[in-house]
C-alpha positions, 0 to 999 in steps of 0.5 A: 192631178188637180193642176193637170190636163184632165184626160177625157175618157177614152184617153185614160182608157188608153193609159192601160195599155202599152203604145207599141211593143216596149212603151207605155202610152202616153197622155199629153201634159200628164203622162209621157211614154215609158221605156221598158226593157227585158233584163233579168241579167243584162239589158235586151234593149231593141232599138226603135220601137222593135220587133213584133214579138219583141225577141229579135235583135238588141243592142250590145250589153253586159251580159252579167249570170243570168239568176241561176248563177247570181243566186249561187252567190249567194251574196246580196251585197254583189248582186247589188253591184250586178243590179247597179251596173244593170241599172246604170246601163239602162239609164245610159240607153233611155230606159225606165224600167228594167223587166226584172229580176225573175222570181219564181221558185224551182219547184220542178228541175226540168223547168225550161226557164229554170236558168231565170230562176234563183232557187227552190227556197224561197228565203235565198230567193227574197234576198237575192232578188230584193239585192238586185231590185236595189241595184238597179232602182238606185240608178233611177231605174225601175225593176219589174219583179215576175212572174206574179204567181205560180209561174213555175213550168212552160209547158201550157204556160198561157193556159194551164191552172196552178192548183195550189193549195192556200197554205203551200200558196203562202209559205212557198210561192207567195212569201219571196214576192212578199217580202221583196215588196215589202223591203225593196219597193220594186216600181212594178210587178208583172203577172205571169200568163198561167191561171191560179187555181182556175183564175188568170192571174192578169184578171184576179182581183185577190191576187193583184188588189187584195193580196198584193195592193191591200195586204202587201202595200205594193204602190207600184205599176202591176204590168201584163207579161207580153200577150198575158191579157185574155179579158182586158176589162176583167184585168183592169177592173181586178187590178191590171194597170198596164197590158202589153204590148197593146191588143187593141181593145181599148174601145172595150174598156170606154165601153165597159165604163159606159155600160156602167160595168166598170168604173171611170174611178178605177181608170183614174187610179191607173193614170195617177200609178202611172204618173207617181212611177214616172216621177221615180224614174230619170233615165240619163242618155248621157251618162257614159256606158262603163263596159270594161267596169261591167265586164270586170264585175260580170265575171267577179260575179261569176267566180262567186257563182262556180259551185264545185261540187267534189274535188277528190284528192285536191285535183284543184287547183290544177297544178302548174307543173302538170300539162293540161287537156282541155276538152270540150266544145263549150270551152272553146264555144260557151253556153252563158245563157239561156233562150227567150226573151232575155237572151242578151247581145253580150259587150264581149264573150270569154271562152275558158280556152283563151283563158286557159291558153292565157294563164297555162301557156301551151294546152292541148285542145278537143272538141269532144263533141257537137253542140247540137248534141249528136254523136261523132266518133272522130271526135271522141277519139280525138279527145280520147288521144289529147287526154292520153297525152296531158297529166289532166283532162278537163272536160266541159260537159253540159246541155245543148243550147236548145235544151234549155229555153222559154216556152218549153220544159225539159224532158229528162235531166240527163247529159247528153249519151255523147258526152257520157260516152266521151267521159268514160273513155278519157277517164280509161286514159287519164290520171285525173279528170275534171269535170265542168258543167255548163247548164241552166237547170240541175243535171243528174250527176250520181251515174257518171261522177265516179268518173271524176276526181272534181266536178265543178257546176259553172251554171250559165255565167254571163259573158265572163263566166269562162274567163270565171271558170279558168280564175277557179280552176287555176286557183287564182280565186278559191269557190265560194259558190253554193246550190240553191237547189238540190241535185236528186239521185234520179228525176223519180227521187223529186218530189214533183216527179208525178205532178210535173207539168200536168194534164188536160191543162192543169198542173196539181202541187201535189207536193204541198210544202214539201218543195226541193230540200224540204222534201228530201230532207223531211223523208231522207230521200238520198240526194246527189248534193244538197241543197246549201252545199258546196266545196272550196280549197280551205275548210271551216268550222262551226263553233259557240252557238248561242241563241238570245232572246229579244222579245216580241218573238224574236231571236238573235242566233250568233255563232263563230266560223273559223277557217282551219285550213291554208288559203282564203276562202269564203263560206257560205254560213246557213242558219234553219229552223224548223220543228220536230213531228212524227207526222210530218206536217211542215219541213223538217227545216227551212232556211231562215238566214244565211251569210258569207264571210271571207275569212283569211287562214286561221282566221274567225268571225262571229256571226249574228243572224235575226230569227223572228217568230213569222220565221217558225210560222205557218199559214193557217188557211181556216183563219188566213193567218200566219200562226206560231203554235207554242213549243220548242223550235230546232235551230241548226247551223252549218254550211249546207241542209244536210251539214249542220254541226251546231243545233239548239232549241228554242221554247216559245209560248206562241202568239197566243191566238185563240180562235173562235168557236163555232157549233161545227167545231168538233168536241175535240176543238172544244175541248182543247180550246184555251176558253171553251175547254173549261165550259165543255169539260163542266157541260161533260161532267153533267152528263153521269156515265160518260166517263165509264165509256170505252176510250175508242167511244170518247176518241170517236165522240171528239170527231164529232162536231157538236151540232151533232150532239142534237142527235143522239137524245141528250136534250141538247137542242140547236137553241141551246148551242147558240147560247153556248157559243155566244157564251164562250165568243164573250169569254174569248173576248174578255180574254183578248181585252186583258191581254191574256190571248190574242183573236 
């Protein structure tokens, strides 16, 4: 900044918050006004400077799947398209930065913002949201990941503690914003509003300077979510580089640096982060808007996204010689999207029954029921005589808009008492129904599916996703899409059944590791569908594993996916890893990679898949590390969590790290230490008729730290164990400087 004006103090100070509701503020010959938008999945760009809350009216915008449905692609290659298109569309409008993609894990199914969310899985999480961060930077658009961290309810949501321990922190909640920073280099991350184990997230030195700057190299722009800010100078002194929209408080930051409780330093690095984003960006007002190019991708994307979930007896694709009753409200009136802050004003929207009324000619049309969810007996008879006169019924089933929102959770994960009632009686009339469902968040599905000959999951799919939903039915495409998340038996079955969202303002992860399928698979809780699953109109086959080492603790696994039915189709190939207990301390397995292949009839491909040694880690919270303990990993693959045909085995000796030994380890720990074990052993053998001790005496002596050993009149005194540990602390070293351990 050298060349540059040089702002006076309560300028920079400025710098740190917003100018209105969607700009940055701006320091004249340094820095210019930022435009930032929402848009998760279509841009929610408000002319002007906006409404106060900043959720009113937007201009028009391709409204692409919200996460919900690009996740279930499963397909990062085409998110990057939907992030380009999205990112193309902000540039035309003058914005610098696209808020989003949304990234938050699934921990809970009643999450009422669960639709902006990609998965329970972190892996599929990181893929996905780094795909579409890409998209959209390669446009001269920046994204904006959030929400940084443990964002994961809406209950309470500015005030409740995650209480997280640090291990859980790591592996589920952490890793995808980890591995995104790390490969996408996003232009910005926003804290969330909640606190993490007691601290606000906007003001938590660990989590925005430590973790994310120091540890992760993040060099971007840290943003408050909107109204996130409770201490602003606590925020800007812990690593918050922009609040927003302003609070006017900027007066308490001068005041603070003048007191000399906050550096000028710091405000200095603000400016400088914000002058190196600015210099990333390059919106261009004159780059036509592509609409029809975008709604064309929109609904590609939502094809991909459509899981169908059963289809008995090939009632799909619907036959062209059967008559067709199509019923239900959402059919003719979609659900595409959730509530809040990134509700889009779509370019266009396609209902299923144009559609329909477009690819079959003449069908027979009910409502069903009332959006709002309230019971209407007309209109279920109504239903009940269409569905008596077609050869099949469709039904669109799925929740009220006003079920699924920001700001609030859900309550239960049933379908509405109408619509199961509707359901059951078009099933006493009809040969052959189909269900389609149109939710944000997993429904329970095991009391009605017997009901159903194909149960098809339509998410909430953008604007397109009905013209999507007929393409499928219709067999015009063949589904390709999978779960993200698992659909449990009962809400009870969940893992976060009893922590779930908390109490007197806090919210206990009382599950650990154990989010989603690695709970349910780990216990072999039944499930309704798993996670990973999904059918098509063809089959596939999984042959010829084989796993090759590459040195430094790194693996290829290679295996061949064979279509062995009649038509196209895409599979979805899932490779895990993961390690045997009989005491569960990990998952059972974890997904480690995936990919989707397209293959023709009768047709194969080989596919390679990386598996690195952080892969078959864990966080070790007593050194704060990523540990690999020497031993045999499983490795399986298969189309879902639950459906892995081919499992081998892979045999590591670790990375060898050996910490050190302190006098309030337990004799156990000194025993089985790789250089204090052999001391102990000596220092045991000096003691005559230890060995003539019953076994449950030497098993309690091993809980012991040896500091105690001072205690029972062994002539050990604390002298003696300082040298001890000094000792082997030198041998440890020794042993680290030839190579022969790590520390």
């Amino acid at each position: 900044m050298s060349n540059q004006p040089r702002p006076g103090l309560a300028a920079k100070a400025s710098a740190t918050s917003g100018s209105d509701t969607w700009h940055s503020t701006g320091l004249e010959g340094v820095l210019r006004p930022l435009h930032l938008a929402d848009g998760p999945h279509g841009l929610r760009h408000q002319p002007d400077e906006g409404d106060h809350l900043g959720i009113g009216g937007s201009v028009p915008a391709t409204c692409f799947p919200p996460a919900v449905g690009l996740g279930a692609t499963w397909n990062p290659d085409l998110v990057r398209r939907v992030g380009a298109a999205l990112g193309g569309e902000a540039s035309a409008q003058g914005v610098d930065v696209v808020l989003g993609p949304g990234m938050n894990i699934k921990r809970s199914p009643l999450c009422g913002r669960n639709f902006e969310y990609v998965s329970e899985d972190p892996h599929v999480t990181a893929r996905i949201a780094a795909a579409l961060v890409e998209g959209v930077q390669s446009q001269g658009v920046g994204a904006c990941v959030k929400h940084f961290a443990a964002n994961n309810q809406e209950t309470d949501r500015h005030r409740v503690s995650a209480e997280v321990d640090d291990r859980t922190l790591r592996e589920v909640y952490l890793s995808a914003f980890e591995e995104v920073v790390r490969t996408a280099a996003p232009a910005m991350v926003m804290c969330s509003y909640n606190r993490l184990n007691g601290v606000h997230t906007s003001q938590d030195p660990w989590l925005l300077t430590d973790l994310l700057r120091g540890e992760w190299g993040f060099e971007g722009v840290v943003v408050s979510d909107w109204g996130a800010v409770v201490d602003r100078v606590a925020a800007v002194r812990a690593g918050l580089d922009l609040e927003m929209p302003p609070s006017g408080t900027d007066q308490a930051v001068v005041e603070a640096v003048e007191r000399g409780e906050l550096d000028e330093s710091v405000l200095d690095t603000v400016v400088e982060r914000l002058r190196r984003l600015q210099e990333r960006v390059s919106a261009d007002t004159s780059r036509p808007l592509e609409h029809e190019a975008n709604d064309a991708l929109a609904r590609e994307a939502a094809r991909e996204a459509l899981v169908l979930l059963k289809n008995e007896g090939g009632v799909l694709p619907l036959a062209t010689d059967r008559s067709v009753a199509v019923i239900g409200e959402f059919a003719r009136t979609p659900r595409y999207q959730g509530g809040g802050s990134s509700r889009v004003v779509p370019t266009r929207v396609h209902a299923a029954l144009e559609g329909f009324e477009r690819a079959l000619g003449d069908v027979r049309f009910a409502a069903g029921f009332t959006l709002d969810g309230t019971a209407d007996p007309a209109l279920i008879e109504e239903a009940v005589a269409a569905a008596s006169a077609a050869d099949t019924a469709v039904l669109f089933l799925g929740l009220p808009d006003a079920d699924e929102s920001e700001g609030y959770d859900r309550t239960t994960i049933s379908l509405p008492a109408p619509q199961l009632e509707l359901l059951a009686r078009v099933r006493e009339v009809s040969e052959r129904v189909v269900v389609v469902l149109s939710n944000g968040g997993v429904v329970s599905v095991a009391e009605w599916r017997d009901q159903a000959d194909a149960v098809v999951e339509g998410w909430l799919l953008g604007q397109a996703g009905g013209a999507a939903v007929v393409d499928v039915l219709t067999g015009v495409v063949s589904p390709s899409g999978r779960l993200t998340e698992t659909i449990p038996v009962r809400l009870s079955d969940h893992a976060t059944y009893l922590n779930f969202p908390g109490e007197h303002g806090v919210v206990r992860h009382g599950e650990g590791v154990f989010v989603g399928y690695r709970h349910f698979d780990t216990l072999d809780v039944p499930v309704a569908y798993p996670f990973g699953h999904g059918l098509t109109y063809t089959t596939f086959s999984y042959s010829e594993l084989e796993v090759v080492p590459n040195g430094d603790g790194a693996w290829t696994v290679s295996f061949t996916v064979t279509n062995t039915g009649e038509r196209a189709g895409q599979e979805v190939a899932q490779l895990y890893g993961g390690v045997e207990q009989d005491l569960p301390t990990r998952p059972r397995h974890e997904l480690r990679g995936f990919a989707k292949v397209a293959l023709e009839p009768g047709g194969s491909t080989r596919v390679d898949l990386p598996l690195t040694g952080r892969d078959l880690s864990v966080w070790d919270p007593r050194d704060q590390r990523w540990s690999l303990a020497a031993g045999t990993y499983t490795v399986a693959v298969g189309a879902s969590s639950r459906d892995l045909p081919l499992r081998g085995e892979i045999t590591t000796g670790g990375d060898r790290y050996v910490r050190p030994l302190t006098k309030h380890c337990t004799v156990g720990e000194w025993r089985s230490h790789a250089v204090g074990g052999p001391v102990m052993e000596e220092i045991i053998a000096g003691f005559p008729g230890l060995d003539d001790l019953p076994p449950e005496m030497l098993e309690m002596a091993g809980s012991l730290p040896i500091l105690t050993l001072r205690t029972f009149g062994l002539g050990v005194t604390e002298e003696m164990l300082d040298l001890l540990v000094d000792d082997v602390e030198a041998r440890r070293q020794a042993a680290i400087g030839r190579g022969e351990i790590t520390g």
